[in-house]
C-alpha positions, 0 to 999 in steps of 0.5 A: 500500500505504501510503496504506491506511491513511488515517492514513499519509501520505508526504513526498518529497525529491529531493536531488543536489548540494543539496536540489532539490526535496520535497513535505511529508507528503500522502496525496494520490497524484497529487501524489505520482506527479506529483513522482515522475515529474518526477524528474531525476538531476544533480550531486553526491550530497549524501546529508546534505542529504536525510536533514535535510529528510526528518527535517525533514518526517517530524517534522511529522507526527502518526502517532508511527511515522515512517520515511524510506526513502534511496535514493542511486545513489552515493557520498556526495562533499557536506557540507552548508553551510545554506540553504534548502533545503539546499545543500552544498559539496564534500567529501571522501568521508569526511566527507561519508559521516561526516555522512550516517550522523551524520544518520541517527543524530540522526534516530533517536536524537533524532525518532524517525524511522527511517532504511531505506536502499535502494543501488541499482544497480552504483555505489552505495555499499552500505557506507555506505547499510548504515551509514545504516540502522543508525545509524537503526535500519533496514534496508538493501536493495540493489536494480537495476532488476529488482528495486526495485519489489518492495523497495518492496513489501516495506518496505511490507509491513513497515511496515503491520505494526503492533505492539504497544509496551509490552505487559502481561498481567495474568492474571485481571485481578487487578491483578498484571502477568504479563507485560511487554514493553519496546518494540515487541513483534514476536517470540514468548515462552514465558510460564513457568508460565503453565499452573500459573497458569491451572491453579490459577484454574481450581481455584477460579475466585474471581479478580477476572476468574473467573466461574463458569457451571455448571461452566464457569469464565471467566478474563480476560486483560487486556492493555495 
């Protein structure tokens, strides 16, 4: 669904006690089922060490929408200490979960990378992956094995919605902003007195965007 588009890539990151292996963004599948399916779960759960190197890795890329999706089966135990690629050393759980929901936050706040997270399974730990995805501006999930291909399937879904950022309207392209919007513009407005506008165009159809054909009078909408 995501390698549709051809400006989309991905990037993936294993991740237990450290960091223990990733690929850099592709849109070339083998490579990416292959490494999928070499995947093997061990260690502790250094969820810290995988939210850096997926931001490491999402901020190379040239599409400005980046997303990183963290899914973890447990409790974050493990606070990171360096390396390369990241390792990490034994911690208590609430500081190693502290320093996960501090990296979603940097990744957001700082790269604009946005961080959804996925609990999978009995024994993951839902609250702090919930307070992963709102440190990084995303969406939480909780998935099993009946049902994680189809939370898969409707991240994707979102993300290949596209919308508009920063949108204006300019309303017989007159040069006067009708209507502006801050950010990504994904909901629906009522513009007020927007047939009283239209209304009085039509009257005398002279705007700078009006012509007139018979007694037919054409109005722009310009949009940016």
């Amino acid at each position: 669904l995501m390698l549709g588009n051809p400006d989309n890539k991905l990037g993936l990151v294993s991740y237990s006690t450290r960091v223990v292996n990733f690929t850099n963004l592709t849109s070339n599948q083998t490579i990416l089922e292959n490494f999928v399916n070499n995947y093997t779960a061990s260690g502790f759960t250094c969820v810290s060490c995988g939210i850096r190197q997926g931001r490491i890795i999402a901020v190379n890329g040239t599409n400005p929408a980046r997303v990183m999706i963290l899914m973890s089966d447990g409790e974050a135990n493990r606070r990171m200490i360096g390396g390369s690629p990241f390792t990490s050393t034994d911690a208590d759980p609430s500081i190693a979960k502290a320093e996960a929901i501090a990296e979603a936050a940097n990744a957001w706040q700082n790269f604009s990378v946005r961080v959804h997270t996925i609990a999978f399974g009995a024994d993951a730990d839902a609250l702090t992956m919930q307070d992963i995805a709102n440190a990084g501006n995303g969406t939480f999930f909780m998935a099993n094995e009946t049902n994680i291909t189809e939370v898969f399937e409707s991240i994707g879904v979102e993300l290949t919605n596209s919308f508009p950022t920063n949108p204006t309207l300019d309303i017989g392209a007159d040069t006067v902003i009708d209507f502006s919007f801050p950010g990504e513009f994904s909901t629906t407005v009522r513009l007020e007195n927007f047939e009283d506008e239209v209304t009085a165009l039509l009257a005398n159809c002279t705007c700078t965007g009006c012509s007139l054909s018979g007694d037919e009078c054409t109005i722009d909408f310009k949009t940016t």
